[in-house]
ChimeraX commands (.cxc) that place a marker at each C-alpha (Angstrom):
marker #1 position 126.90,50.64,116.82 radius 0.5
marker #1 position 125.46,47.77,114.72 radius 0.5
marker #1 position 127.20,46.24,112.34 radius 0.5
marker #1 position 126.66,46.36,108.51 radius 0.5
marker #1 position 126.64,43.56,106.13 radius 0.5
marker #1 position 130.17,43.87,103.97 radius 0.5
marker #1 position 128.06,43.09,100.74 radius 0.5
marker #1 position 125.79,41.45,97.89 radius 0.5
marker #1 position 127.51,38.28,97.75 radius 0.5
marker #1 position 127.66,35.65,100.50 radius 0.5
marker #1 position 131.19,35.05,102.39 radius 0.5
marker #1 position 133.45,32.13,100.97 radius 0.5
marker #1 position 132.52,29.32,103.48 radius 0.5
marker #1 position 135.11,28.74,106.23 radius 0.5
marker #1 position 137.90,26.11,105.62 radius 0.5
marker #1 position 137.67,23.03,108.07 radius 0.5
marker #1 position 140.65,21.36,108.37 radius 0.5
marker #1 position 140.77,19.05,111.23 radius 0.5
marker #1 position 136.43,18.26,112.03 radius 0.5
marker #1 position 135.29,17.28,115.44 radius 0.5
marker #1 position 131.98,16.40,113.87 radius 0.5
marker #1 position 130.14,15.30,110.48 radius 0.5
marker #1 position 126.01,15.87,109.82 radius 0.5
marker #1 position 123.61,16.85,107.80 radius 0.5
marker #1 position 121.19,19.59,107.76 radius 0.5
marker #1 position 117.98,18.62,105.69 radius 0.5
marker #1 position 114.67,20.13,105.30 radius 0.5
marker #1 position 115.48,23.28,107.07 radius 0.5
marker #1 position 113.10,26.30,107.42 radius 0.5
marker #1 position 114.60,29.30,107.86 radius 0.5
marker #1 position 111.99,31.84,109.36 radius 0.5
marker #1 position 113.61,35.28,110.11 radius 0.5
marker #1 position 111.85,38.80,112.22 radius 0.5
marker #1 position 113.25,41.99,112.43 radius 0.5
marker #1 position 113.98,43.61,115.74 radius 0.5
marker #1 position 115.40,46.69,116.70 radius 0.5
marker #1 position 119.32,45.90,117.37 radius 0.5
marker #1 position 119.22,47.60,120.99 radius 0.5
marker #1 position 116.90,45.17,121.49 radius 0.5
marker #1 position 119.00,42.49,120.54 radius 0.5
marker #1 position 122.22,43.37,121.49 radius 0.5
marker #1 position 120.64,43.71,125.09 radius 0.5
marker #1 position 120.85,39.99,124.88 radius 0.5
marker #1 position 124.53,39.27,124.00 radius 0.5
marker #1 position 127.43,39.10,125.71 radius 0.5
marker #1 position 130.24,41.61,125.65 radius 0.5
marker #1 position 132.16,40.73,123.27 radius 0.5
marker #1 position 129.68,40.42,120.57 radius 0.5
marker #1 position 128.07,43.47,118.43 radius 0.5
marker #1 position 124.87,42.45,116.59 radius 0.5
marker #1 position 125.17,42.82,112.86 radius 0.5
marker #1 position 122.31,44.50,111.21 radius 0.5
marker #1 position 120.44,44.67,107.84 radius 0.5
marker #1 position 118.62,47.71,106.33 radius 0.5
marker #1 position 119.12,49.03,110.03 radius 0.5
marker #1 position 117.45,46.11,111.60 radius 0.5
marker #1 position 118.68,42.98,113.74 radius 0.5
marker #1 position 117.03,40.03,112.72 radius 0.5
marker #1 position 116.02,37.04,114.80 radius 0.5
marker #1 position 115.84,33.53,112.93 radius 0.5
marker #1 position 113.91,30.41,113.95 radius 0.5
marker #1 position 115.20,27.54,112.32 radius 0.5
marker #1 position 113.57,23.81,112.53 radius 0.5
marker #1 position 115.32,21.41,110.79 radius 0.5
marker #1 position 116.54,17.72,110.85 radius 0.5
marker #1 position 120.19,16.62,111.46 radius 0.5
marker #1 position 121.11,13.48,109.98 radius 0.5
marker #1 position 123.93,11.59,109.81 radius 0.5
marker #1 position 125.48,12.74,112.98 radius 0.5
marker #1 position 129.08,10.98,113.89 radius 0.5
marker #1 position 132.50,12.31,114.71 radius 0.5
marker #1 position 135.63,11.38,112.50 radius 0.5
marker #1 position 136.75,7.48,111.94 radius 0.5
marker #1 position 133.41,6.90,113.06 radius 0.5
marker #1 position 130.43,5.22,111.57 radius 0.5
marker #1 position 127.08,7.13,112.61 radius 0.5
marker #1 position 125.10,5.51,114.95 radius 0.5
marker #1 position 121.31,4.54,114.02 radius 0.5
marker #1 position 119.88,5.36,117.50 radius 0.5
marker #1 position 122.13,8.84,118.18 radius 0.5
marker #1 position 122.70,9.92,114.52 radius 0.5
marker #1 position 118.69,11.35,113.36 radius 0.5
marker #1 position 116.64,13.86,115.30 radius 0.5
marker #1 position 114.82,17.38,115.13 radius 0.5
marker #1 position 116.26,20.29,116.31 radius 0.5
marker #1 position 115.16,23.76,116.38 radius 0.5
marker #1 position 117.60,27.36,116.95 radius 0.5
marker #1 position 116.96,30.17,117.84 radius 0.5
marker #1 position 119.50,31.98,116.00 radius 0.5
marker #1 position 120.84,35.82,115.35 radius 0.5
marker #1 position 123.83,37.38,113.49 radius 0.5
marker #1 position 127.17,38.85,114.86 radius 0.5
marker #1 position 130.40,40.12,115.05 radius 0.5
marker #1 position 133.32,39.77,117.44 radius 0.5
marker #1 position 135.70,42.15,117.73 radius 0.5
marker #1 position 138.37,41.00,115.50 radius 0.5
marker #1 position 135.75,41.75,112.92 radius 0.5
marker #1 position 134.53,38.18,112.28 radius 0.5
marker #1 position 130.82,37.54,111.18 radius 0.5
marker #1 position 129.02,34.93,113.04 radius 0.5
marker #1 position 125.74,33.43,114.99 radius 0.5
marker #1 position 124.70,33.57,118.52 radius 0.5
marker #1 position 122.47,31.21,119.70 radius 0.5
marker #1 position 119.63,32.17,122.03 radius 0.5
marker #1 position 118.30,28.82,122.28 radius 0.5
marker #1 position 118.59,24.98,120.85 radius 0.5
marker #1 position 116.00,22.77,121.19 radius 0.5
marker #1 position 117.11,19.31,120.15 radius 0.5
marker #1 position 115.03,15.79,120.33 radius 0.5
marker #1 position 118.05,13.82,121.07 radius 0.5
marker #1 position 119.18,13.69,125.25 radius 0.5
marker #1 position 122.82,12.90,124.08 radius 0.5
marker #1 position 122.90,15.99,121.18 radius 0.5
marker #1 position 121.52,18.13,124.53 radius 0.5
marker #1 position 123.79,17.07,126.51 radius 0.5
marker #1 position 126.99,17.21,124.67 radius 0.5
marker #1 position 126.10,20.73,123.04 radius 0.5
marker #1 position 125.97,22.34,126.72 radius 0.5
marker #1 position 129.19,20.43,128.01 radius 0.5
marker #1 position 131.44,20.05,124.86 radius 0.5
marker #1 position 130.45,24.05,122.99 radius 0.5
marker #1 position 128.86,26.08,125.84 radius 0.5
marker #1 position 125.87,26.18,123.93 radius 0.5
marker #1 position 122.18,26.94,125.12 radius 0.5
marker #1 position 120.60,23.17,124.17 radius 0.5
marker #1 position 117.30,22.15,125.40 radius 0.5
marker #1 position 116.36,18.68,125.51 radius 0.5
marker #1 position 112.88,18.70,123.65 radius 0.5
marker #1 position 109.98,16.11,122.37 radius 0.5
marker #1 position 109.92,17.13,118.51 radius 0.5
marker #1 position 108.91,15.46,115.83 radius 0.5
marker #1 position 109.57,16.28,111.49 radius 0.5
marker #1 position 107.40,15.16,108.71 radius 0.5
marker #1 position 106.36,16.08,105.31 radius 0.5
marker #1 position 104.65,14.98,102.00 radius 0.5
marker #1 position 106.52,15.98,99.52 radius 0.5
marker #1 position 105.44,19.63,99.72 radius 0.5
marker #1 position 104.40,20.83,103.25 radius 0.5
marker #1 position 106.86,20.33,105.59 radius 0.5
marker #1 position 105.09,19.71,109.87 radius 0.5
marker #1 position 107.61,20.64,112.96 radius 0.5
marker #1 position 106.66,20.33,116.52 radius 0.5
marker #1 position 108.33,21.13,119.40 radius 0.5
marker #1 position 107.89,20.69,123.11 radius 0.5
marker #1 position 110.68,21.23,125.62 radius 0.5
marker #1 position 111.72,18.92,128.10 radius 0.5
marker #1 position 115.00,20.18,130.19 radius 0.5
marker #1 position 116.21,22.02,131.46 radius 0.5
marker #1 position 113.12,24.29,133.29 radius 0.5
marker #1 position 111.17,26.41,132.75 radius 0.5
marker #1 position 109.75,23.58,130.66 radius 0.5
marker #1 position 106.94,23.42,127.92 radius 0.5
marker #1 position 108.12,25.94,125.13 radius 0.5
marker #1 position 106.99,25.33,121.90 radius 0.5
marker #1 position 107.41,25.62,118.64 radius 0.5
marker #1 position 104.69,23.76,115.79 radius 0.5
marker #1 position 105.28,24.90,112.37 radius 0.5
marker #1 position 104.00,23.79,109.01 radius 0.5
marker #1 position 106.02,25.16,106.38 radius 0.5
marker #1 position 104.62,24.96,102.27 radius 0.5
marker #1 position 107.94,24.53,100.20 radius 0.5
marker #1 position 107.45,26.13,96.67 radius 0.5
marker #1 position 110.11,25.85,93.49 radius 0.5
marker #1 position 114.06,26.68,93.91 radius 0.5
marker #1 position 115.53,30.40,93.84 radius 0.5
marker #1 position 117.91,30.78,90.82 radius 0.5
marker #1 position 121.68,32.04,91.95 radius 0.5
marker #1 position 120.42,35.28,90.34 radius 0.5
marker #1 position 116.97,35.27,92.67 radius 0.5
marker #1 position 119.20,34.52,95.65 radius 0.5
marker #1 position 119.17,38.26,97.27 radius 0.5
marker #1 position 121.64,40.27,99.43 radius 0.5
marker #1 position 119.52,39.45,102.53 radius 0.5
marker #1 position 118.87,35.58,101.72 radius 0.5
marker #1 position 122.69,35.69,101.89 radius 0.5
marker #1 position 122.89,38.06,105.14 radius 0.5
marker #1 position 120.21,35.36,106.51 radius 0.5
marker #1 position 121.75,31.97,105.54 radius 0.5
marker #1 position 125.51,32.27,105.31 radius 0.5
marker #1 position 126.67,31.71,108.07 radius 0.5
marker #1 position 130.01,29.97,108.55 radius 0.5
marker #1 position 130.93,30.68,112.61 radius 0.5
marker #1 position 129.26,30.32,115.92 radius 0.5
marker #1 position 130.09,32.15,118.96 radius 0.5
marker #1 position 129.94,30.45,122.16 radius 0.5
marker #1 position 131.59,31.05,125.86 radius 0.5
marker #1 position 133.56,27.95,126.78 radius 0.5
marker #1 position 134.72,28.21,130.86 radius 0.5
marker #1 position 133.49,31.48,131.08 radius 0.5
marker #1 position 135.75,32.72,128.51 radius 0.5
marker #1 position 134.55,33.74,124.33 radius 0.5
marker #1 position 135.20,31.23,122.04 radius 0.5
marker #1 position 133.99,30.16,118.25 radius 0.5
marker #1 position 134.16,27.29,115.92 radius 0.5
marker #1 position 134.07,27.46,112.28 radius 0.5
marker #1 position 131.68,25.77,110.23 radius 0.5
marker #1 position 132.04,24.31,106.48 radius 0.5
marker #1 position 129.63,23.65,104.17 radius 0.5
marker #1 position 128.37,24.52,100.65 radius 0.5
marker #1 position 125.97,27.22,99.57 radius 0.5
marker #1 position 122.21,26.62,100.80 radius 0.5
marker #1 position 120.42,25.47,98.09 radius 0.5
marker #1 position 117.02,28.02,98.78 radius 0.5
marker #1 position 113.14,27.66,97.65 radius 0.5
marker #1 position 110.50,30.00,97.78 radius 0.5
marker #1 position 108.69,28.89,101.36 radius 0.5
marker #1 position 105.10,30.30,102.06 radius 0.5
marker #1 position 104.13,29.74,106.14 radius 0.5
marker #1 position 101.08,28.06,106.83 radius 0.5
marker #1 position 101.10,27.63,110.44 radius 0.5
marker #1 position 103.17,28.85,112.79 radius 0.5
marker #1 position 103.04,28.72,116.83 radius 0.5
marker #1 position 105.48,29.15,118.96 radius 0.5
marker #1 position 106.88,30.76,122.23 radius 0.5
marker #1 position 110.58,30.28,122.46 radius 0.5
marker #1 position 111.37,34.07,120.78 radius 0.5
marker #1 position 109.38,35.23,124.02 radius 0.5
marker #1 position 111.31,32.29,126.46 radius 0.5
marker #1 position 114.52,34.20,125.37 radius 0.5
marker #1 position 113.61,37.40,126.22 radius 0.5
marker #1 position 112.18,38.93,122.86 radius 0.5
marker #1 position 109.00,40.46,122.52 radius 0.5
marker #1 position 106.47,38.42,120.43 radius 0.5
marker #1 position 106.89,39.38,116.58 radius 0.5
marker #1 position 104.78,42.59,115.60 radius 0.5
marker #1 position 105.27,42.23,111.46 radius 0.5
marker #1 position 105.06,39.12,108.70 radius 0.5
marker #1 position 108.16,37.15,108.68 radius 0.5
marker #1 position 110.57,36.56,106.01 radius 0.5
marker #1 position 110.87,32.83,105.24 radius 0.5
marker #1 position 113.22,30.68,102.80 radius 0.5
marker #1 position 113.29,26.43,102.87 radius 0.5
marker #1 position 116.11,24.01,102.10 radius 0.5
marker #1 position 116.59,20.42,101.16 radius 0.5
marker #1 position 119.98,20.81,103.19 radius 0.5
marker #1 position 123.87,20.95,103.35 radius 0.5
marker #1 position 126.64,18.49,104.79 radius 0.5
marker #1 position 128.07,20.27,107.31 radius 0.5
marker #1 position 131.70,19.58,109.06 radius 0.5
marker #1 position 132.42,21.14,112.22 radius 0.5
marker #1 position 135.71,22.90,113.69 radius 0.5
marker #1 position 136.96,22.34,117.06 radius 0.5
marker #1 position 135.82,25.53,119.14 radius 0.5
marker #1 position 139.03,28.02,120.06 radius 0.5
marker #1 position 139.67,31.07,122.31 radius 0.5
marker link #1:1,2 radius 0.2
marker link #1:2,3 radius 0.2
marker link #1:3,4 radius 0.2
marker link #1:4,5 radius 0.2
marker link #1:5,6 radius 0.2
marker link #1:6,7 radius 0.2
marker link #1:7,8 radius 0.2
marker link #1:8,9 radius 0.2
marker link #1:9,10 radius 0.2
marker link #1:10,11 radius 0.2
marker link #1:11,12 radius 0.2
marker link #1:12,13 radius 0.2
marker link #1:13,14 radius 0.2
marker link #1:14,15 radius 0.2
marker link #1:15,16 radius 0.2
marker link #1:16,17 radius 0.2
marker link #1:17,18 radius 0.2
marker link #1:18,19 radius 0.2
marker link #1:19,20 radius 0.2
marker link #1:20,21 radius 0.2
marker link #1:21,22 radius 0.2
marker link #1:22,23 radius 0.2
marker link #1:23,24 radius 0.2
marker link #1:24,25 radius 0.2
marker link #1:25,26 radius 0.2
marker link #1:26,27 radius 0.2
marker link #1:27,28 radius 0.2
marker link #1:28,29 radius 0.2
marker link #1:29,30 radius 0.2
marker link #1:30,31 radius 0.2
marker link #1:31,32 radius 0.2
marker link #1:32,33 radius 0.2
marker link #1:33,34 radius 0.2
marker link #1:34,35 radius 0.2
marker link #1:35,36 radius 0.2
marker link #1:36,37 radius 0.2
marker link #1:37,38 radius 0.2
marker link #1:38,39 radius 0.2
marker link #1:39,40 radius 0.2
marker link #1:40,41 radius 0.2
marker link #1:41,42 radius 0.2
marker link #1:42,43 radius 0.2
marker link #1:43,44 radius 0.2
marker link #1:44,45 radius 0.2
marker link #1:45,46 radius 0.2
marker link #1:46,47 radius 0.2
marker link #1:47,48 radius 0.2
marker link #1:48,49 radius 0.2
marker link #1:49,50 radius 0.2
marker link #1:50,51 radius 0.2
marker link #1:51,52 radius 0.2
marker link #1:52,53 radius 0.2
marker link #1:53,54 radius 0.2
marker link #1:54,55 radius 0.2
marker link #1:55,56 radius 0.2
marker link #1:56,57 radius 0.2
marker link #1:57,58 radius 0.2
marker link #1:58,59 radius 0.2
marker link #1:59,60 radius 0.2
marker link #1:60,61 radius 0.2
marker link #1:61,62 radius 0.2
marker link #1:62,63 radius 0.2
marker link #1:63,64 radius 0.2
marker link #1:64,65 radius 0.2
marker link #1:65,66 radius 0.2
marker link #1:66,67 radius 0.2
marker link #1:67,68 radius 0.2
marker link #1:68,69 radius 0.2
marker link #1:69,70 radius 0.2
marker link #1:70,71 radius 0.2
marker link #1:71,72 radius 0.2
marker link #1:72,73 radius 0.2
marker link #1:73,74 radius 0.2
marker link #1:74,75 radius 0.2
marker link #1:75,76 radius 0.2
marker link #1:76,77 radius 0.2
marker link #1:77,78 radius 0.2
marker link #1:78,79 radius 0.2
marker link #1:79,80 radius 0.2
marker link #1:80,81 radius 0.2
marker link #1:81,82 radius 0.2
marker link #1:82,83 radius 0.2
marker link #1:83,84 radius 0.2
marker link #1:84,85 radius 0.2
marker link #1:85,86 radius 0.2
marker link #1:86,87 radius 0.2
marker link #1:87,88 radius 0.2
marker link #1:88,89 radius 0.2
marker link #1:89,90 radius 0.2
marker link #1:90,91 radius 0.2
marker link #1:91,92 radius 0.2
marker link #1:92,93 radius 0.2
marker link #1:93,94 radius 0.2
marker link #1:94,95 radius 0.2
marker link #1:95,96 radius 0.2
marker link #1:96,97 radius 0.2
marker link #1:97,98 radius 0.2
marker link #1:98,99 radius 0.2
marker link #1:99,100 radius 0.2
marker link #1:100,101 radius 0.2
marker link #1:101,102 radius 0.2
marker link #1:102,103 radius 0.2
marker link #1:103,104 radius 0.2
marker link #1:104,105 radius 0.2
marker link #1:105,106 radius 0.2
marker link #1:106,107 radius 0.2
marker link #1:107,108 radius 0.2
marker link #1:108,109 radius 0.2
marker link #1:109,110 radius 0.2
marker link #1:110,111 radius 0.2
marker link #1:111,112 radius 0.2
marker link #1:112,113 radius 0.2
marker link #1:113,114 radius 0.2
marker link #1:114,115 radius 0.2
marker link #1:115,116 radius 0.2
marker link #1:116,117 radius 0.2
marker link #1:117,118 radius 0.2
marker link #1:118,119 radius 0.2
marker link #1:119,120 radius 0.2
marker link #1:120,121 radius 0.2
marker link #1:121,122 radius 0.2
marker link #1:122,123 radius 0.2
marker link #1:123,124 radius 0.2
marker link #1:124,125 radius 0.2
marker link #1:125,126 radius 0.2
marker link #1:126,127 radius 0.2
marker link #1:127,128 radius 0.2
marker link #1:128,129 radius 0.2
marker link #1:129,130 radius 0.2
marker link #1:130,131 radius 0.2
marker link #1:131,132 radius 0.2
marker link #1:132,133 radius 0.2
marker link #1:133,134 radius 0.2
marker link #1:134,135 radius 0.2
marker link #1:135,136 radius 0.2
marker link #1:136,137 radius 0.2
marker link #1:137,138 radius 0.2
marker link #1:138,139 radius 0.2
marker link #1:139,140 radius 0.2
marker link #1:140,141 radius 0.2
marker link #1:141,142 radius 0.2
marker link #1:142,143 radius 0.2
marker link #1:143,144 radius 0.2
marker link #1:144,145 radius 0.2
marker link #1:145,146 radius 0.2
marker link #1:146,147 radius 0.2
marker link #1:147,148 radius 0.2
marker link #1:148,149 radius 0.2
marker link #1:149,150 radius 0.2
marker link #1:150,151 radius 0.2
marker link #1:151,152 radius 0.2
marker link #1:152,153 radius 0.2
marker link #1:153,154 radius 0.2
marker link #1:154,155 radius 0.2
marker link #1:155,156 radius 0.2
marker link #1:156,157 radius 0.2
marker link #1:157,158 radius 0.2
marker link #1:158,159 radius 0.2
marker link #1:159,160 radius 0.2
marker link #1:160,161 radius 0.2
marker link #1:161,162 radius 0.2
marker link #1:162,163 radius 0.2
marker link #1:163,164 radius 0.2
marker link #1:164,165 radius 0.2
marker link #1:165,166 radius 0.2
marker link #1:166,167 radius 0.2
marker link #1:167,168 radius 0.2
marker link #1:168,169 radius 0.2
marker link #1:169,170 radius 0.2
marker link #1:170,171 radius 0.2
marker link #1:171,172 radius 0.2
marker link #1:172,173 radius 0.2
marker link #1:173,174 radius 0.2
marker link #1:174,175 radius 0.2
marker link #1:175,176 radius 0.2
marker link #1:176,177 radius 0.2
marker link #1:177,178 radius 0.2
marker link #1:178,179 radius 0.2
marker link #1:179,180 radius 0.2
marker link #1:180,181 radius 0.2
marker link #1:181,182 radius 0.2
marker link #1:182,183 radius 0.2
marker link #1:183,184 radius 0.2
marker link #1:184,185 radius 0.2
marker link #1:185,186 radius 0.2
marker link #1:186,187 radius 0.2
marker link #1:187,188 radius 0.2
marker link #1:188,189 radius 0.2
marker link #1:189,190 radius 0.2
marker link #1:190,191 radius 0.2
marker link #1:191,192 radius 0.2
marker link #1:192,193 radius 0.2
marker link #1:193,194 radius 0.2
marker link #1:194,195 radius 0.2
marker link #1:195,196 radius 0.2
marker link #1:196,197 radius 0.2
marker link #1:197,198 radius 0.2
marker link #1:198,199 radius 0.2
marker link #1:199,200 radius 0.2
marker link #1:200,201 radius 0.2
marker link #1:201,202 radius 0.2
marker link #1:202,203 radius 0.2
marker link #1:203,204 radius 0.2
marker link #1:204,205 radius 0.2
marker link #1:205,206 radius 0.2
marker link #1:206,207 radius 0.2
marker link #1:207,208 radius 0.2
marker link #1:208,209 radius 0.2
marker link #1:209,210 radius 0.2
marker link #1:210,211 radius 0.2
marker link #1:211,212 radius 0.2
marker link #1:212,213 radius 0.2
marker link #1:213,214 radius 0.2
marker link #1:214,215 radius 0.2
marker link #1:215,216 radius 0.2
marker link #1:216,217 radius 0.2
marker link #1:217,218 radius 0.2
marker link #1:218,219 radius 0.2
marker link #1:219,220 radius 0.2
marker link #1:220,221 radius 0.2
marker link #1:221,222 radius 0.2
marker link #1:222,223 radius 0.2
marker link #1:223,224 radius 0.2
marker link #1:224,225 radius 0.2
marker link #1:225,226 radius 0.2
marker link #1:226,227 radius 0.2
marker link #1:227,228 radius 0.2
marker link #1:228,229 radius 0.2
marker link #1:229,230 radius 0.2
marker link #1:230,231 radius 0.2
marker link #1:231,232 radius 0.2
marker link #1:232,233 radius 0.2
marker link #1:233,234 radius 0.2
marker link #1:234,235 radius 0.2
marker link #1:235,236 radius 0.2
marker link #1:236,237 radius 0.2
marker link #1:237,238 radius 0.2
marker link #1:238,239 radius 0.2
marker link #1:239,240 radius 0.2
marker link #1:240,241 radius 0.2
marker link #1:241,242 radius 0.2
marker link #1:242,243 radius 0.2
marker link #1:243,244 radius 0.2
marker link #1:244,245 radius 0.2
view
């Protein structure tokens, strides 16, 4: 059976004591779909149930920038610390009841980032040309993949950022949608997860005015049949937990 969302307010975010890794997530766009959870859970491994909303799964597409990418007692590198990336994203729970994402897919613009996502977490990373820009108000994503095959997936988005939500506009599924403080991974073959610590999304009303894109189809899902829900973000700093069994 799906899971439910616990409540109105977003979870505390998790605790990182000892971080592997320091960014920044900045002008993210978080574009979300409904989909029937048989759908989705169709896609996920064993030892995951997908956690629904209003009896939906939902499916988010997130381009965004990371910036200031280093590990601790580390300065971050000009050439490896800056690049696009783009997730395919949805929400779930293992069975020790904890909430979490599943990645379908990461496209990233960095080699390295690619790289060391798929051999260090287990994760699905895609080495992609992408590119982010904006002018002050309408934020331009694009997204071609690279490696590994089948190549050419895209994404191009062009997202219109409008004024903040108020902590009182911020609704019970802009919290089910954005906080999110664990991902699930397999590492060896076996489940594993890594918490994830940063503050509350700071959220603005986000209208779409172009969006293209095929990686929700080069996952397995269905093209979307209904209008999406969409929120924007100036960003977060973001540590990152070692990943555990």
């Amino acid at each position: 059976m799906a899971g439910q969302w616990p409540g109105v307010r977003a979870p505390p975010s998790a605790e990182v004591t000892w971080p592997v890794m320091y960014h920044r997530w900045s002008k993210m766009t978080f574009i979300h779909w409904r989909y029937p959870p048989a759908l989705v859970q169709s896609l996920l491994p064993d030892f995951l149930t997908v956690e629904s909303y209003d009896g939906d799964a939902w499916i988010g597409l997130t381009p965004f920038l990371m910036e200031g990418v280093r590990v601790p007692f580390t300065p971050a590198a000009p050439c490896l610390s800056r690049f696009p990336e783009t997730n395919l994203r949805t929400y779930v729970r293992d069975a020790r009841g904890r909430s979490g994402l599943w990645f379908l897919s990461l496209d990233a613009g960095s080699l390295p980032a690619a790289l060391g996502g798929r051999t260090g977490y287990g994760l699905p990373y895609f080495w992609s040309d992408m590119s982010v820009s904006d002018d002050g108000t309408l934020t331009r994503y694009t997204s071609r993949r690279r490696l590994p095959g089948p190549c050419g997936a895209r994404c191009d988005v062009t997202a219109e950022t409008g004024s903040p939500l108020a902590e009182g506009e911020c609704d019970e599924l802009a919290h089910f949608l954005t906080a999110r403080f664990r991902l699930f991974t397999r590492v060896a073959g076996r489940p594993a997860s890594a918490a994830v610590e940063h503050p509350p999304w700071p959220l603005h009303r986000t209208r779409l005015a172009h969006l293209d894109q095929d990686l929700l189809q080069s996952a397995g899902l269905p093209a979307p049949d209904r209008p999406p829900v969409v929120h924007a973000s100036p960003g977060v700093q973001v540590r990152v937990g070692m990943w555990r069994w």
